[in-house]
C-alpha positions as CSV (number, residue, x, y, z in Angstrom):
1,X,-36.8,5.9,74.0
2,X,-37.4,8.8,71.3
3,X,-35.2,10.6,68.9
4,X,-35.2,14.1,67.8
5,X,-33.4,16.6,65.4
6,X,-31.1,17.2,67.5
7,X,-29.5,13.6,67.8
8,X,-28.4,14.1,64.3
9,X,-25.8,17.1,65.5
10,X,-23.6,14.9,65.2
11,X,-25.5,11.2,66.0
12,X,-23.9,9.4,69.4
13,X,-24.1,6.0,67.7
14,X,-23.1,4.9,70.9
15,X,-26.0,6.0,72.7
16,X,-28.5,4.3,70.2
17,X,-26.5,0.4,69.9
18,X,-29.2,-1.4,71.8
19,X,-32.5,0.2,70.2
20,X,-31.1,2.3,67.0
21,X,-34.7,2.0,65.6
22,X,-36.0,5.4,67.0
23,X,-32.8,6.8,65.6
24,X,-33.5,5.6,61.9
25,X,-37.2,6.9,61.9
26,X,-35.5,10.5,62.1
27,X,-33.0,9.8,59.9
28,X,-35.9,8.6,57.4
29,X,-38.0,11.8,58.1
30,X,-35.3,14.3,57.5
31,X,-34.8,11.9,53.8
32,X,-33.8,9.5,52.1
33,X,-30.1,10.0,52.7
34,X,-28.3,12.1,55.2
35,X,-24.5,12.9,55.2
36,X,-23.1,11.1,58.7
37,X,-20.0,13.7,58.6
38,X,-17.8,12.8,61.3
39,X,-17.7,9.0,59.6
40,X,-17.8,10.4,56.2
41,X,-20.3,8.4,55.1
42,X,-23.9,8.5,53.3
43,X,-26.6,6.6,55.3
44,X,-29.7,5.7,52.6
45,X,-32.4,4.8,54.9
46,X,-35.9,4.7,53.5
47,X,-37.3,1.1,51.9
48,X,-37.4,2.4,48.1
49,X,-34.2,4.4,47.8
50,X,-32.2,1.1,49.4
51,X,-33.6,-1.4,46.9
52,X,-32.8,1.4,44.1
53,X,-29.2,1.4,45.2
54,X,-29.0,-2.2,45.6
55,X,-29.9,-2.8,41.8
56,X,-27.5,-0.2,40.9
57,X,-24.3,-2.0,39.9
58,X,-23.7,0.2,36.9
59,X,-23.1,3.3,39.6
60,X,-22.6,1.3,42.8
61,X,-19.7,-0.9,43.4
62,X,-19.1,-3.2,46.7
63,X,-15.1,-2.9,46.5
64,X,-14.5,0.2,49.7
65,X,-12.6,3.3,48.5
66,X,-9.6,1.7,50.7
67,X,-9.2,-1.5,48.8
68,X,-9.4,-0.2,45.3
69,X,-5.6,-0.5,44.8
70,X,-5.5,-3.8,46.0
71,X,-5.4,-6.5,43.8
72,X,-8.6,-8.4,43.8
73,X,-6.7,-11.3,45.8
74,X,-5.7,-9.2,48.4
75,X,-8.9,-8.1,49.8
76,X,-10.5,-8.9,52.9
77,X,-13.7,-10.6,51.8
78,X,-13.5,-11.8,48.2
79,X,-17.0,-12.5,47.8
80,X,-18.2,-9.5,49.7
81,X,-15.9,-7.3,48.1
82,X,-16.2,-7.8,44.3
83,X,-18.3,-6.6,41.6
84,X,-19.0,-8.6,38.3
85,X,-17.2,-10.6,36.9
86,X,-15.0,-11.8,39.1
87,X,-18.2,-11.6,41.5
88,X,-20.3,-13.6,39.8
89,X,-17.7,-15.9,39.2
90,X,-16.5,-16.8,43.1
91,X,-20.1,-16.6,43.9
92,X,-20.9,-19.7,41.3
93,X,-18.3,-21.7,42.8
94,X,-19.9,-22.5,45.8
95,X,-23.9,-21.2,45.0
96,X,-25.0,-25.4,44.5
97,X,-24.4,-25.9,48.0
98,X,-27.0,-22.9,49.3
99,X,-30.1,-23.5,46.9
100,X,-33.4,-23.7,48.4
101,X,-33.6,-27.1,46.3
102,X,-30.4,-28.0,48.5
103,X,-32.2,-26.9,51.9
104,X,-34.9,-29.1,50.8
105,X,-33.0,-32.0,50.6
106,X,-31.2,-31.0,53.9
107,X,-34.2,-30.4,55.8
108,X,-34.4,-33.9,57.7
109,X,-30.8,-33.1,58.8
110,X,-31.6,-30.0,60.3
111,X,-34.2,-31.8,62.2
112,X,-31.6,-34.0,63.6
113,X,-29.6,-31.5,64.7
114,X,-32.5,-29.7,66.5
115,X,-33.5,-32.7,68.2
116,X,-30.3,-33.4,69.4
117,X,-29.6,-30.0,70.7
118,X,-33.0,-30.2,72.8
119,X,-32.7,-33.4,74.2
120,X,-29.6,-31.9,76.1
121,X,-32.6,-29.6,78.1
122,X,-33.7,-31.0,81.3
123,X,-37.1,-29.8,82.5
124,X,-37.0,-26.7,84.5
125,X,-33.6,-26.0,83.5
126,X,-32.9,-22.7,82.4
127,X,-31.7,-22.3,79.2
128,X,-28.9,-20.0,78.0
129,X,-30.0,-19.1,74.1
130,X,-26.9,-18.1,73.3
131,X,-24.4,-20.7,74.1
132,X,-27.1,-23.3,74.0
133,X,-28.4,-23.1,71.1
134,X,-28.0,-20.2,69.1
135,X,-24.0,-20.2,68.6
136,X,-24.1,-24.6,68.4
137,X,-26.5,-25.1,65.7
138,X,-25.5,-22.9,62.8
139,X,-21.7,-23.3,64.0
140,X,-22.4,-27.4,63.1
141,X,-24.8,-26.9,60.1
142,X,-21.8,-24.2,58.5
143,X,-19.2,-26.3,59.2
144,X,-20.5,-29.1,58.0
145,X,-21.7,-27.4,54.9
146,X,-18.0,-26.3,54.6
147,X,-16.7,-30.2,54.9
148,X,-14.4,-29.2,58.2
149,X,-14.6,-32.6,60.0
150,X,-16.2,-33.2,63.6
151,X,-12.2,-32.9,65.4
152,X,-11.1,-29.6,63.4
153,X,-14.7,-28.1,64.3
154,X,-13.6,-26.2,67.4
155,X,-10.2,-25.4,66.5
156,X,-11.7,-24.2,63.0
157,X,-14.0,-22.0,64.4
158,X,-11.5,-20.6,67.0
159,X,-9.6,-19.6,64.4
160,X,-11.9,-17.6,62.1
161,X,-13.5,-16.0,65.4
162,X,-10.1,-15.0,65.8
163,X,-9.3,-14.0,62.0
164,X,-12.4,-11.8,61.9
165,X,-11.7,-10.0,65.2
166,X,-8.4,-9.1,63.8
167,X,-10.6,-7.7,60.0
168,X,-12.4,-5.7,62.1
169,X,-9.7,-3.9,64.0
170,X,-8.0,-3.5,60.6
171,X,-10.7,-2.3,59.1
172,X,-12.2,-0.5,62.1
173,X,-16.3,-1.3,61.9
174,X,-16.4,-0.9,65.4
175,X,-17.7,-4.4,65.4
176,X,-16.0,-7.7,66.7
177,X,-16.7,-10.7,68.3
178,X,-15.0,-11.6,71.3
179,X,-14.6,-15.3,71.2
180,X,-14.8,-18.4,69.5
181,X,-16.5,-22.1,70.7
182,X,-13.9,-22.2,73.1
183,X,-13.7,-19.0,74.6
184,X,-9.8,-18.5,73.7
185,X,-8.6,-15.5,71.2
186,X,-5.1,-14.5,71.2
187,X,-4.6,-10.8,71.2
188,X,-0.6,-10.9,70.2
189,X,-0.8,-12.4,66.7
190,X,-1.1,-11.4,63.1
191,X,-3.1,-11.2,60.7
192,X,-0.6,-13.3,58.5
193,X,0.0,-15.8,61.4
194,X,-3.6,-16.5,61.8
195,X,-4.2,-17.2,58.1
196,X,-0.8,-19.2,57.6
197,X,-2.4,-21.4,61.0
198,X,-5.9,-21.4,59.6
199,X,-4.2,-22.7,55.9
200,X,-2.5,-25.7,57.8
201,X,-5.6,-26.6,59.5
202,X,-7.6,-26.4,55.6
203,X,-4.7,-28.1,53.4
204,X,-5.0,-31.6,54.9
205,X,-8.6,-31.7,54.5
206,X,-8.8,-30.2,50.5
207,X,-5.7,-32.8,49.8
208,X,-8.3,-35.3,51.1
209,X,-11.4,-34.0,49.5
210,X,-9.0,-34.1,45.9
211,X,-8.7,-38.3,47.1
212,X,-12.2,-38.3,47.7
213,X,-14.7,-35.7,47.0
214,X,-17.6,-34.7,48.7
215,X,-20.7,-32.8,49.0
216,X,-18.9,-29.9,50.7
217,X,-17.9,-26.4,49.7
218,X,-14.0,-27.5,50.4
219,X,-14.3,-30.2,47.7
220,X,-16.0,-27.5,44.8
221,X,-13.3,-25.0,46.0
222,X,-10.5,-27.7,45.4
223,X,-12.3,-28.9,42.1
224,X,-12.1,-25.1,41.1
225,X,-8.9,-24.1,41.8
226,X,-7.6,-27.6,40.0
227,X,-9.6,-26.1,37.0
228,X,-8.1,-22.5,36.7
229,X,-4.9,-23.1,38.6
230,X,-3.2,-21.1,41.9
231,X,-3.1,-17.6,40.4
232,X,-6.7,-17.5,39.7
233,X,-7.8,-19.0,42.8
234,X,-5.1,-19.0,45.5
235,X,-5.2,-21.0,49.1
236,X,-5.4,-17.2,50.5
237,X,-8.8,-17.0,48.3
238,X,-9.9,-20.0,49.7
239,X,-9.5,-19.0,53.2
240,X,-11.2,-16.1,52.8
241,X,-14.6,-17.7,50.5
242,X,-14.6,-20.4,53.5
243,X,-15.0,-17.3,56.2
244,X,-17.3,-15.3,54.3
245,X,-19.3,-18.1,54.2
246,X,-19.4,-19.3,57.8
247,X,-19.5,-15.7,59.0
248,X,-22.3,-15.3,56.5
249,X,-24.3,-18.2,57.5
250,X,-23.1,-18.5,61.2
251,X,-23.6,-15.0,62.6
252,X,-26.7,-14.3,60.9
253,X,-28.4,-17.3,62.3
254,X,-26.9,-17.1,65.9
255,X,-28.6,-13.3,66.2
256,X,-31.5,-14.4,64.3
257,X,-32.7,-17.5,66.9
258,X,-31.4,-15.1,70.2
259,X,-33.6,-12.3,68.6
260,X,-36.9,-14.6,68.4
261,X,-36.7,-16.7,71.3
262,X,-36.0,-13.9,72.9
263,X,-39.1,-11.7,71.8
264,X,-41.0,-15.4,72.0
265,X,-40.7,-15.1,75.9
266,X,-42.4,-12.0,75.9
267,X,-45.0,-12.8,73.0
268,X,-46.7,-15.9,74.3
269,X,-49.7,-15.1,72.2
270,X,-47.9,-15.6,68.9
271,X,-45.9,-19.0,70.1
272,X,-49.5,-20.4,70.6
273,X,-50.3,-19.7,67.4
274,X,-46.9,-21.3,66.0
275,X,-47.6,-24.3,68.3
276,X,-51.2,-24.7,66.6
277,X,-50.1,-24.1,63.0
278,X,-46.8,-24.8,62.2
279,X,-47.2,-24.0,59.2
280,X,-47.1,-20.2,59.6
281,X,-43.1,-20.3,61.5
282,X,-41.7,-19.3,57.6
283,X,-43.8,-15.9,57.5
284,X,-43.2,-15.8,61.2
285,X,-39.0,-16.2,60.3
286,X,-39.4,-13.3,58.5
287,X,-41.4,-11.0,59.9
288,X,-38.2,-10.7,62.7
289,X,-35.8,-10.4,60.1
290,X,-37.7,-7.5,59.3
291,X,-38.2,-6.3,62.8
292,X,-34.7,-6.7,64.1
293,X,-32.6,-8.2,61.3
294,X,-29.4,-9.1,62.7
295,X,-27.4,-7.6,59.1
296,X,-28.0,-3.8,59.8
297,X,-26.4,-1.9,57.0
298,X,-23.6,-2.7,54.3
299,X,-22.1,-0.2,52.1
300,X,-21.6,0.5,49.2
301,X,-19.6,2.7,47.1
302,X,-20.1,5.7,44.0
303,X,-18.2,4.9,41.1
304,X,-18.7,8.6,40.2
305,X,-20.1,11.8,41.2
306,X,-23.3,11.9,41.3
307,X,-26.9,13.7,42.6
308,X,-28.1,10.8,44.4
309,X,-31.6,11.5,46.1
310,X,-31.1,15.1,46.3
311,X,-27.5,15.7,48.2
312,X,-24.4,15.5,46.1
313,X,-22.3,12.8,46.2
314,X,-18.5,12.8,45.4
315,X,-16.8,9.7,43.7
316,X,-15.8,6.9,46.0
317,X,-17.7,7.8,48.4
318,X,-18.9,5.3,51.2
319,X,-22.7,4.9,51.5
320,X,-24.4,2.7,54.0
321,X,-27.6,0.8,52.9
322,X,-29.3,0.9,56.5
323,X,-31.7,-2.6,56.2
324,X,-32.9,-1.9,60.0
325,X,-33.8,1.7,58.6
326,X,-35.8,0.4,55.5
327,X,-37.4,-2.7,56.8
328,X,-39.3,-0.1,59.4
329,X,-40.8,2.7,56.8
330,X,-43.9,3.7,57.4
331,X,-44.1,4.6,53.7
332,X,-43.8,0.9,53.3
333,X,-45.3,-1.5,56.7
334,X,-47.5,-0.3,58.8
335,X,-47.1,0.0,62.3
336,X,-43.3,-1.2,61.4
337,X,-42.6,-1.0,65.2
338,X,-45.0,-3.7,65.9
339,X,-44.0,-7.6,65.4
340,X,-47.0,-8.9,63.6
341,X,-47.8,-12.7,62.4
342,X,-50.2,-11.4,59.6
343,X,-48.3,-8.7,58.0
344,X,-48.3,-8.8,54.4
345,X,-46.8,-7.0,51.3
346,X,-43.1,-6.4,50.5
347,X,-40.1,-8.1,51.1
348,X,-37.7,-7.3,53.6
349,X,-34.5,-6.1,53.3
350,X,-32.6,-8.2,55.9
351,X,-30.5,-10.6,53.4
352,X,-30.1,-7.2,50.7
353,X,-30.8,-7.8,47.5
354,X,-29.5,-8.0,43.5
355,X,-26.5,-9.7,42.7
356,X,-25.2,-9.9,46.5
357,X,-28.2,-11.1,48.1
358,X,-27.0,-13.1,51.0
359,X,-26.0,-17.1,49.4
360,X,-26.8,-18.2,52.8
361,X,-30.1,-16.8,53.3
362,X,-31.9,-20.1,52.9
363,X,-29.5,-22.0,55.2
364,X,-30.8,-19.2,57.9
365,X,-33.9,-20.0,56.9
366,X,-34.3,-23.8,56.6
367,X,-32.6,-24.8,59.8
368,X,-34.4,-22.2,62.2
369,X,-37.4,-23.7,61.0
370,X,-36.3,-26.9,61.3
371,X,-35.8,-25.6,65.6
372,X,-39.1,-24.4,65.7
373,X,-40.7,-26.9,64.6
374,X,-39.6,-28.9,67.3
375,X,-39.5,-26.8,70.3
376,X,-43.4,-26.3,68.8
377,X,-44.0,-30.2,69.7
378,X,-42.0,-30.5,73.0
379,X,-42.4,-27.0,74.8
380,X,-46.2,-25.2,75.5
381,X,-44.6,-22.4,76.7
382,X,-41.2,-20.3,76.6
383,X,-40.8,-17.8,80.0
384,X,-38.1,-15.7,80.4
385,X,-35.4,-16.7,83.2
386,X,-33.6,-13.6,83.4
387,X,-32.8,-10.3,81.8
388,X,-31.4,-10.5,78.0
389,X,-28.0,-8.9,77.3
390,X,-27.4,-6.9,73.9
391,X,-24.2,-7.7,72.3
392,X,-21.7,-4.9,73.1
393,X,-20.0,-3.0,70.0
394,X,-18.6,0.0,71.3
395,X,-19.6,1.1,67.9
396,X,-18.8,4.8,66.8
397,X,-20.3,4.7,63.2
398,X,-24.2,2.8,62.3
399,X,-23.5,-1.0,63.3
400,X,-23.2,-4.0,60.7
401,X,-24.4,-6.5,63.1
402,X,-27.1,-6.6,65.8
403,X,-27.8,-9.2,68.3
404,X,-28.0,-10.8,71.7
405,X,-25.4,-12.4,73.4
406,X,-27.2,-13.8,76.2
407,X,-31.1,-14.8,76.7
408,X,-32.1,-16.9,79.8
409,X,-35.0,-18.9,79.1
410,X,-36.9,-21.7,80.5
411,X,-38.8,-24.2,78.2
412,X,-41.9,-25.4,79.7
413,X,-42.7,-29.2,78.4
414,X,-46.4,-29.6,76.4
C-alpha cells in the first residue's frame, strides 16, 4: 500500500489503522510538522524534530488544553499528565520498583513465569498469542509489581480494562479496549462508580500493606501518602498512579510480544539466529519497537505561541509526537521499512524520551526477554496457524496504540 499527496486532503486515518507507515513517510516528506486540521492538531513526525520537542519542557507541557482548569488531582492520568514538580514528584514515588537494577534482580522470576506459561502448550497445538501469552504474562508480572494479590487479579484487571474504556470515551482518542481477563465490561456505569468499586477492591489491600509492607508499588504509595497526608496524595491519586502503571507496563508488552511472534512466523531466518545466540534477543527487542512500536504518538502541548519548525503555532495547541513516524526516517535508519538484526546507530523513540520516558520500559524489556529465551530452548521453529488480526480502533485522529489482537501460531519442539 502507497500514500500520496493527496491522502493528506484531509488524511482518512481510518483507511491507514492497520499499516499507517506509508502514511507517515508523506507526512515526513511534506516536513517536519503538518497541521491535521479537522483534529486540530500538529503532527511532528521526523526523528530529530520529535526528540527536540521531547526535551522541550520549558515550551512544551504534557497537561492537554482541556485539563488545564482542573486541579492537578482531578486529571485523568496523574503521571501522564503533569509537568515538574509535581511530575517529578509522583514519578519518584514509585521509580525504585522499575530500575533496570530492579529487573536484574527480577529476572529469574520472569523466567518462572515464562516457563510456566509454556508448559501449558501441547505439541502441535496451535497457539493463540494473544490470549495465551501476550495479555497473561505482563497482566501477572504488572500486577504483581503492583502488590494486587493472586484472588483480586482478575477482578482488578476487569476493572481498570473497564475504567480505561470509559477515559477514552471521555476523552475521545478513538482508542479502547474492549475487555478485560474475563471478557466482561459493563457499558451502563460511571466513571465515578467504577473508581468508587475499583477503591474498595484497593483499600483492603494498602490497610494490609500499612500492617505489613512489601516490595510492591501499593506499599510505597501507602508509605507516601502516610508521609504528606490525603490532600497531597488522595485514594483517587492512587487509583489513577496504579492504572497508569499497569496500562503503561501491561499494554505495551501485550502488543509488543503479538507484534514479534507474529513477524517471527514469517522471519524464520532471524529466530535461527536468536536460537543460536541468545544473546542478540535485547538488540533484537528493540529493533521491533522501532519497526512497529506499539506507543504510536503522545502529545504534547505549547505553552505559548510560537514558530515551531516553520508553521505557526498558537498557545495551547495540541501537537502529536508521531514515534511510528520518527523511528522510520530515512534521514535517520536506513531502509527503516526493513526489520533488521544488525541495525545500528540511534535510539528509538518507542518508550519517548526526557523527563516522561516510559518508567516501565525496562519491565517491557526484561520479561520479553526472559520469553524468548525460553521459547529459544524448547521450540526450533514458530509457523504461522492462521491469519493475524489487527486490533480494531475505529480511530478518526493518528492512533496512540498499535497492536494485534489475535496471532495463531504453532510452536514446533527443537
Amino acid at each position: 500500500m502507497t500514500a500520496s499527496a493527496s491522502d493528506l486532503s484531509p488524511i482518512q486515518w481510518s483507511k491507514w489503522a492497520d499499516n499507517p507507515y506509508p502514511l507517515y513517510k508523506v507526512l515526513r516528506d511534506q516536513g517536519p510538522i503538518f497541521h491535521d486540521a479537522p483534529n486540530n492538531a500538529y503532527l511532528v513526525t521526523r526523528y530529530d524534530e520529535v526528540f527536540q520537542v521531547l526535551a522541550d519542557v520549558e515550551r512544551f507541557s504534557n497537561i492537554p488544553a482541556n485539563l488545564l482548569d482542573t486541579a492537578p488531582n482531578d486529571r485523568i492520568s496523574t503521571l501522564r499528565n503533569a509537568d515538574p514538580p509535581r511530575h517529578t514528584w509522583i514519578r519518584a514515588i514509585v521509580m525504585p520498583l522499575f530500575t533496570s537494577r530492579e529487573m536484574r534482580r527480577l529476572d529469574p522470576y520472569f523466567k518462572q513465569l515464562s516457563a510456566e506459561l509454556l508448559d501449558k502448550v501441547e505439541e502441535g497445538d496451535t497457539v493463540e498469542v494473544s490470549s495465551q501469552i501476550a495479555i497473561p504474562l505482563p497482566g501477572r508480572v504488572t500486577c504483581d509489581l503492583l502488590g494486587v494479590p493472586d484472588e483480586k487479579k482478575a477482578r482488578f484487571l476487569d476493572l481498570t480494562a473497564e475504567r480505561l474504556r470509559l477515559m477514552n470515551v471521555q476523552t475521545r482518542s478513538g482508542d479502547s479496549y474492549a475487555t478485560g481477563p474475563s471478557g466482561l465490561l459493563p457499558t451502563d456505569r460511571t466513571f465515578l462508580e467504577v473508581r468508587n468499586e475499583l477503591w474498595e477492591t484497593i483499600e483492603p489491600i494498602m490497610a494490609a500493606r500499612r500492617q505489613k509492607p512489601e516490595h510492591d508499588a501499593i506499599t510505597l504509595l501507602a508509605q507516601a501518602q502516610d508521609k504528606v497526608g490525603t490532600d497531597q496524595l488522595p485514594n483517587e491519586i492512587i487509583i489513577d498512579l496504579l492504572l497508569q502503571l499497569l496500562t503503561g507496563g501491561f499494554h505495551t508488552t501485550q502488543h509488543l510480544l503479538e507484534m514479534f511472534i507474529d513477524l517471527l512466523a514469517d522471519r524464520d531466518d532471524i529466530w535461527q539466529r536468536l536460537r543460536a545466540d541468545p544473546s542478540l534477543i535485547p538488540a533484537a527487542i528493540e529493533e521491533m519497537l522501532r519497526l512497529d512500536p506499539p506507543v504510536q504518538a503522545l502529545p504534547r502541548r505549547a505553552r505559548e505561541d510560537m514558530e515551531l519548525f516553520g508553521m505557526q503555532i498558537p498557545k495551547n495547541a495540541n501537537l502529536m509526537m508521531v514515534y511510528g513516524a520518527a523511528n522510520h526516517d530515512e534521514r535517520v535508519f536506513a531502509d527503516p521499512e526493513t526489520y533488521s538484526l544488525d541495525r545500528e546507530g540511534k535510539r528509538h523513540t518507542s518508550f519517548s524520551a526526557g523527563i516522561h520516558i516510559c518508567p516501565g520500559a525496562p519491565v517491557s524489556r526484561f520479561e520479553v526477554k526472559a520469553l524468548l529465551e525460553e521459547m529459544a530452548i524448547r521450540y526450533k521453529r514458530i509457523e504461522r496457524a492462521g491469519p493475524t488480526r489487527i486490533r480494531a480502533t475505529g480511530q478518526t485522529t493518528v492512533n496512540a496504540m498499535h497492536g494485534r489482537e489475535h496471532v495463531p501460531v504453532r510452536f514446533v519442539r527443537a
